[in-house]
C-alpha positions in Angstrom: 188.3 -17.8 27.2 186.8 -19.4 30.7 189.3 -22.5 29.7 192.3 -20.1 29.3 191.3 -18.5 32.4 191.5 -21.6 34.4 194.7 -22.9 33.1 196.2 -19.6 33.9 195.0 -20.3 37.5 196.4 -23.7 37.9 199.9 -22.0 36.5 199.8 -19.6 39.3 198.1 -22.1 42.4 201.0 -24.7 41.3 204.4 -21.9 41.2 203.4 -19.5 43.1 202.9 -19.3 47.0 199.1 -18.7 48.0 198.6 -15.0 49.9 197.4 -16.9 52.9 200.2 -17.7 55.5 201.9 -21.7 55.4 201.2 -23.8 57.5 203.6 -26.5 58.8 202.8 -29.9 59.9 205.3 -31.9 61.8 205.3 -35.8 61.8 205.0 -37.8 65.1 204.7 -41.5 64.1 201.2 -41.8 66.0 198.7 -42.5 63.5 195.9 -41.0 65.5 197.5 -37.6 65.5 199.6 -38.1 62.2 196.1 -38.7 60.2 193.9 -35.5 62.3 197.3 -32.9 62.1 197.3 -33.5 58.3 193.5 -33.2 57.6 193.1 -30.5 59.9 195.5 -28.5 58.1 194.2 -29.5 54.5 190.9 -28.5 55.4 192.4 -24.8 55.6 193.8 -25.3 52.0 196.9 -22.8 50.7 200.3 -24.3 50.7 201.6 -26.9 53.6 204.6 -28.5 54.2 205.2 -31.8 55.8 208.3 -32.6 57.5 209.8 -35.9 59.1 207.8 -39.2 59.2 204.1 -39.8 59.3 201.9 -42.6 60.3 198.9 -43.3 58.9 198.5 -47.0 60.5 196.4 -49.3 57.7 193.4 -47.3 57.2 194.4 -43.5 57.5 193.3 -41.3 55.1 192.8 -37.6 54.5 190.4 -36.5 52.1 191.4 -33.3 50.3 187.8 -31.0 49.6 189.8 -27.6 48.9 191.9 -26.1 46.5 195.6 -27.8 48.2 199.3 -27.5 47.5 200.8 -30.1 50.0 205.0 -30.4 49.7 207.2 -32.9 51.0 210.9 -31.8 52.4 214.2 -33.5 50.1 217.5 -34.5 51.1 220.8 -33.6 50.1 220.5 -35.7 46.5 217.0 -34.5 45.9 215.1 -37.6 46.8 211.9 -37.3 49.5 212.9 -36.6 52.8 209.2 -36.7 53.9 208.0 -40.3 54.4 203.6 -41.2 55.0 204.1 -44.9 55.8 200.6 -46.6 55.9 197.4 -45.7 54.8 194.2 -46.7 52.8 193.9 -44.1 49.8 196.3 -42.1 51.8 195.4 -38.6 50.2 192.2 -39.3 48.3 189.8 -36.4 46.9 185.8 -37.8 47.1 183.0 -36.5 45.0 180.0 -34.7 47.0 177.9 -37.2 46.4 178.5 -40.8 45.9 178.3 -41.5 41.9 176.4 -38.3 40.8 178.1 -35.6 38.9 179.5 -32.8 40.9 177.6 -29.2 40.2 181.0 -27.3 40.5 184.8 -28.6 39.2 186.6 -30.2 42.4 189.7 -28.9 43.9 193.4 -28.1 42.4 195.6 -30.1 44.1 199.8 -30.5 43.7 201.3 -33.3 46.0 205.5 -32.6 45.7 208.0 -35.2 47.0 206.8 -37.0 49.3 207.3 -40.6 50.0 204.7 -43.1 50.0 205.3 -46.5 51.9 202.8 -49.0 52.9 199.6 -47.9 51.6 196.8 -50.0 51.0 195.2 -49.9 47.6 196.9 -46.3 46.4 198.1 -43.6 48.5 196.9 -40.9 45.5 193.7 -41.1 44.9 191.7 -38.8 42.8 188.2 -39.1 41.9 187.0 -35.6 42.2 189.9 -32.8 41.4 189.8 -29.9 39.1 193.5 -29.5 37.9 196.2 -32.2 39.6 199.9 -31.3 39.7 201.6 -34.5 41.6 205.3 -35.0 41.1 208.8 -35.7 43.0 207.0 -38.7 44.4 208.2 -42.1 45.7 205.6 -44.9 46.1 206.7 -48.1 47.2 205.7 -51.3 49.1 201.6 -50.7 48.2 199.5 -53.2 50.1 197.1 -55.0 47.6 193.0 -54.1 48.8 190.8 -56.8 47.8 188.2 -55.9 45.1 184.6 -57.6 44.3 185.0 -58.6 40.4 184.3 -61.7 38.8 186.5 -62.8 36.7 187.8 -66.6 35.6 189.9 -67.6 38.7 187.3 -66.3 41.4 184.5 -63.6 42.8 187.5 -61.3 44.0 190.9 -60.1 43.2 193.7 -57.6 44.3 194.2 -54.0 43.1 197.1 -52.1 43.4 198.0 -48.6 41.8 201.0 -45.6 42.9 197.9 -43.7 41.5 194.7 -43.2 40.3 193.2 -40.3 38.8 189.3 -40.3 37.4 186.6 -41.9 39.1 186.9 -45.4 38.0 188.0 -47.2 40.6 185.7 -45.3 43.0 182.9 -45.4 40.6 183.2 -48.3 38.8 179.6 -48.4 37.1 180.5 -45.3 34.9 181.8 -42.5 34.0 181.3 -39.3 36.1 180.7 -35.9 34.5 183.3 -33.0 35.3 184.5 -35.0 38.1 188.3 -35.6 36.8 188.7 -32.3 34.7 191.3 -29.4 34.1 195.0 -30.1 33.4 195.9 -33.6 34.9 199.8 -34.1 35.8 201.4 -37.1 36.6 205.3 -36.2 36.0 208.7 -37.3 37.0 207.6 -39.9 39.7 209.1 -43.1 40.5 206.5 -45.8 41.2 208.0 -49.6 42.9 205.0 -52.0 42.0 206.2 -55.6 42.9 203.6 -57.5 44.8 203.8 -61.3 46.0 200.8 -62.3 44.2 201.3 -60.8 40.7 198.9 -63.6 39.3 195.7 -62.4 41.5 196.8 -58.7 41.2 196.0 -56.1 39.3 198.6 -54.0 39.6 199.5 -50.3 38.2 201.7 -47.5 38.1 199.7 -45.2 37.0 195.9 -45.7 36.3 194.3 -42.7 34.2 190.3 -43.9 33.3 187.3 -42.0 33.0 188.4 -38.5 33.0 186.2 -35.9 31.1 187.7 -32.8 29.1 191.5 -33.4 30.7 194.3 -32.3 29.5 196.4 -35.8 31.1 199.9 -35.0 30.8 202.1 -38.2 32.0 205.8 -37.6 31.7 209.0 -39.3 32.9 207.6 -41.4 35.4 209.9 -44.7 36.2 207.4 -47.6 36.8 208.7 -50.8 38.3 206.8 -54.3 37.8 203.4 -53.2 37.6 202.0 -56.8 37.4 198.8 -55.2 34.8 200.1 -52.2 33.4 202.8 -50.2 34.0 200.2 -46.8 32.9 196.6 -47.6 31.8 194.2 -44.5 30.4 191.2 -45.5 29.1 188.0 -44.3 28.4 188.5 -40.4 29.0 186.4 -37.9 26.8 186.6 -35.2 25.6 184.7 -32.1 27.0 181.4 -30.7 25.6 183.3 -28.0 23.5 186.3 -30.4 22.3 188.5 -30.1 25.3 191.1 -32.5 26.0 194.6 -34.1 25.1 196.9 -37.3 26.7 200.9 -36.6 26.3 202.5 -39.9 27.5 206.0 -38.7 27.2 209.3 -40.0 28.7 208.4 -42.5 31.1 210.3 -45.6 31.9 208.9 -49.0 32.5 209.5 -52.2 33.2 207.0 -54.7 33.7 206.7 -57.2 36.2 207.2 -60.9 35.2 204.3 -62.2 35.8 200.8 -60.6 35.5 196.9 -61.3 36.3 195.2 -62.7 33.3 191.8 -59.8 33.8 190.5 -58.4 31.9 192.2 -60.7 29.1 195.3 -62.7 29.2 197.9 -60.1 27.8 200.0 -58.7 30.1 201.3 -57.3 32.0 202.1 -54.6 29.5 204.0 -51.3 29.6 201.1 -48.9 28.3 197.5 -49.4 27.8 196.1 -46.4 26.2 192.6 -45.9 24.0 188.5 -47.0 24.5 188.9 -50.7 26.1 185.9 -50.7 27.9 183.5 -49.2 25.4 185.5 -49.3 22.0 183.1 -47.2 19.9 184.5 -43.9 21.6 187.8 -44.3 20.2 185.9 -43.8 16.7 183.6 -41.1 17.8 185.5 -37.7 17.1 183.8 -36.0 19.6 184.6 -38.4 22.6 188.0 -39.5 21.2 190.4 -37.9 23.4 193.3 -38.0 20.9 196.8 -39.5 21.9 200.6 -38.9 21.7 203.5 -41.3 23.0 206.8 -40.1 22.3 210.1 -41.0 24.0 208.9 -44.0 25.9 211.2 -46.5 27.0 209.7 -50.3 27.9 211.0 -53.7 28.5 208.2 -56.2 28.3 209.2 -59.3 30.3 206.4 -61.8 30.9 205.7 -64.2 28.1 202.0 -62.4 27.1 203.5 -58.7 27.3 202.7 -56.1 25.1 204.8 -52.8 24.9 202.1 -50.1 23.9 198.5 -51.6 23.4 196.4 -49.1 21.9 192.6 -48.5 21.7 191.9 -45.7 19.4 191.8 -43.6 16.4 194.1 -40.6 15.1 197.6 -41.7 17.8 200.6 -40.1 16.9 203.6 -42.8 18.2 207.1 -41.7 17.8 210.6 -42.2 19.0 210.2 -44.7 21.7 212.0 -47.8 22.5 210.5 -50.9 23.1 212.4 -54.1 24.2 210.7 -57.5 24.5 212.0 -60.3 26.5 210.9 -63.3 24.8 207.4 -64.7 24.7 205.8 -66.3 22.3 202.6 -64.6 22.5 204.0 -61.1 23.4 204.0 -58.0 20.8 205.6 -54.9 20.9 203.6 -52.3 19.5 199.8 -53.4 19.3 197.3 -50.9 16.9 193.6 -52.0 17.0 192.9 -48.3 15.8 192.9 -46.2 12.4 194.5 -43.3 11.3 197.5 -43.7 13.3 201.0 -42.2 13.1 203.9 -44.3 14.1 207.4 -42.8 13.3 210.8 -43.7 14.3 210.1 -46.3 17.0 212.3 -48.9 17.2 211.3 -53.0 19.1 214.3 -54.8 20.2 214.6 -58.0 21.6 212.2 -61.1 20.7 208.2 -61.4 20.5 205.7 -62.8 18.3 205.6 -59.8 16.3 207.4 -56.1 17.1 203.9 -54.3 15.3 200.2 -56.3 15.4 198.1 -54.1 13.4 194.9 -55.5 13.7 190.8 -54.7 14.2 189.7 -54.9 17.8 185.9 -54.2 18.1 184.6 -50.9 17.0 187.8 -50.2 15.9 189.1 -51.3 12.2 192.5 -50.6 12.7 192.7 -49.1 9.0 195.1 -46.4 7.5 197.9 -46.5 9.7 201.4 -45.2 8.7 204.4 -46.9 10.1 207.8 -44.9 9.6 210.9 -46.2 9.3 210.7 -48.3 12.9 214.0 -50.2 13.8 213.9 -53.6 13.6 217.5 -54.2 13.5 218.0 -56.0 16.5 214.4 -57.6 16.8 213.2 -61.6 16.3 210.2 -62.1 15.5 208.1 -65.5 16.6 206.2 -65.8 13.7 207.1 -62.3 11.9 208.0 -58.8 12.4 205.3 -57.1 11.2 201.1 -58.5 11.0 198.6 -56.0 9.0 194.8 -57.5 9.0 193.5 -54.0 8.8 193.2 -52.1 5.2 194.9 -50.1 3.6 197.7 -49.6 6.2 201.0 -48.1 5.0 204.7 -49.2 5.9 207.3 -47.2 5.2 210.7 -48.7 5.3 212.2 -52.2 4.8 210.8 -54.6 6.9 211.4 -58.2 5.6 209.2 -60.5 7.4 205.7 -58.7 6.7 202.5 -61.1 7.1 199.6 -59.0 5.5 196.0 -60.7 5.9 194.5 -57.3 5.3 193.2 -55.6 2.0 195.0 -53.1 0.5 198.0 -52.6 2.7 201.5 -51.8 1.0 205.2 -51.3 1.8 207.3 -47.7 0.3 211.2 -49.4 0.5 212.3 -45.5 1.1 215.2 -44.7 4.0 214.9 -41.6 5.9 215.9 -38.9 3.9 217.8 -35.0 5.0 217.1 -32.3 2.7 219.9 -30.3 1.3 221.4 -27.1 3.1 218.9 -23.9 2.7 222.2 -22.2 1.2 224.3 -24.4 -0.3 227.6 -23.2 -1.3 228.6 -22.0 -4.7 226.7 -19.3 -7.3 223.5 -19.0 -6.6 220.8 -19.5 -8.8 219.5 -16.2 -10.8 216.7 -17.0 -13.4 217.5 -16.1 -17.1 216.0 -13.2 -18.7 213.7 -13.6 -21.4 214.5 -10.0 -22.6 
């Protein structure tokens, strides 16, 4: 009931107008008033509308505490009129205190078409947030920030992101409780990702880790040359009384050339979705925060791309379209998981396989389907489809299958219709027995 309560009052904070009076905030191109103007009137919460151009200069920011619905002006075909140029986590929503678990949820916050040019590191950022509606957004030209990790080619790399929701970039130790919560939208954006340095950067449209009990709901986003992945969630739980789903619907992506070998070699890749960085929660029912991809549309292009790499049990994969460029090592559909659904996919173009089906950790990558995925204008490397799991199922003709699992099998049946409800003609009467 409390749950049902407070998606009700998202609906309402996100289409309706709040009783207090709007507020209006005009852009002046000085970053010293730009940035105060903005936070002084987000401090108030309730609706506000930007209008012209802001300047944030590079480090700008205002950090969003209350309850917000902040709105951007369009032009005459519908694109953002409002422009932010600048910035260091332009709008960015901090927990209370630094890495401890907030005692109450965090704000609701919408953030409607408004450009974003020239931020440093992301201009969304959302550690702390109770129910997120941002949409009708443009981010391009994101300036790289540099980011203490170790990895093979030095002590520090570059980070880039059109945005990030959960606490994972801010707290990158681990997970916060009820810090990224409620209903989670990311829908109908268009993030430009191309950086100079795609080999040093890691680079995302839309980053989506370490959320707890969200309904993430990412849909019909265009993503340009993300040089890591083009949308990444990992690692989000479910909530204490089984709360939580991720809809990856619609989006369009296209992956940058050219990618940052961290926190393995393959990439960049079009969707990352699952338990990467601890693999036993995409096993455990009650953290498993289950997955669905429908509609998708990719084009892997470096040579080590992957189309949709999944981490997890129990996804449900259907109807999207997945076109490879080439690479010997690259793969179009990647399960490491069990229990998945794939139906109705189809991989174009040429890779070292279109489905790798194989264990990854903690997960076994055991009793998957695959329905009827199109294959009809894919090459494969060295096959079309690899099963090392067990007991995986492919239904549908697929004619260069390497199995080096146990168990796994192949149903040669085409998609089938079912007759008319009512055909025409008599209908059928039983006989008496009188």
């Amino acid at each position: 009931m409390h749950r049902i309560i407070a998606i009700t009052a998202l609906l309402i904070f996100l289409t309706a107008t709040p009783a207090m009076a709007d507020r209006t905030v005009v852009g002046t191109g000085d970053p010293t008033m730009d940035v105060r103007n903005v936070q002084a009137a987000v401090k108030e919460g309730g609706q506000i509308l930007l209008r012209g151009r802001f300047n944030f200069g590079q480090d700008g920011r205002v950090n969003i505490t209350k309850s917000v619905r902040i709105l951007g002006e369009r032009d005459g075909s519908g694109d953002p009129k409002t422009r932010i140029t600048g910035g260091f986590w332009t709008f960015y929503s901090p927990l209370p205190v630094k890495d401890a678990p907030p005692a109450s949820t965090g704000p609701i916050i919408a953030i409607h078409d408004i450009h974003f040019d020239g931020a440093k590191g992301t201009p969304l950022h959302f550690p702390l947030v109770g129910g997120l509606d941002v949409r009708g957004c443009l981010v391009t030209d994101v300036a790289p920030q540099e980011i203490n990790i170790t990895w093979n080619d030095g002590e520090t790399l570059l980070f880039q992101a059109g945005i990030v929701v959960g606490n994972r970039l801010d707290s990158p130790k681990r997970r916060i409780k009820r810090a990224a919560t409620g209903t989670l939208t990311v829908a109908d954006n268009r993030f430009f990702m191309e950086t100079a340095k795609p080999d040093r950067t890691a680079g995302y449209g839309i980053m989506a880790d370490w959320t707890w009990g969200a309904d993430l709901k990412l849909t019909g986003n265009i993503i340009h040359r993300a040089s890591r992945n083009g949308i990444e969630a990992l690692d989000n739980t479910l909530g204490p009384k089984g709360e939580g789903s991720i809809a990856i619907d619609r989006n369009r992506i296209i992956t940058a050339e050219e990618g940052i070998p961290y926190p393995h070699k393959y990439g960049p890749n079009g969707i990352v979705a699952g338990w990467y960085f601890s693999t036993t929660g995409g096993v455990e029912f009650s953290k498993n925060n289950r997955i669905t991809l429908n509609g998708n549309r990719i084009e892997g292009r470096g040579d080590l791309s992957t189309g949709m790499l999944l981490y997890s049990n129990d996804v449900v994969a259907t109807c999207n379209d997945i076109i490879m460029a080439g690479g010997s090592q690259a793969r179009g559909i990647v399960q490491t998981g069990s229990r998945g659904f794939f139906a109705n996919n189809r991989v174009r173009g040429e890779a070292r396989y279109a489905i790798w089906c194989h264990p990854f950790e903690a997960l076994k990558a055991s009793a998957n389907t695959f329905a009827w995925t199109d294959l009809n204008d894919f090459t494969g490397v060295k096959g079309q489809v690899l099963l090392a799991g067990t007991v995986n199922v492919i239904i549908g003709r697929v004619p260069a299958l390497v199995d080096k699992g146990k168990g796994n099998r192949v149903v040669e049946t085409k998609p089938c219709a079912l007759p008319e409800a009512d055909p025409e003609g008599d209908a059928w009467e039983p006989v008496s027995t009188q």
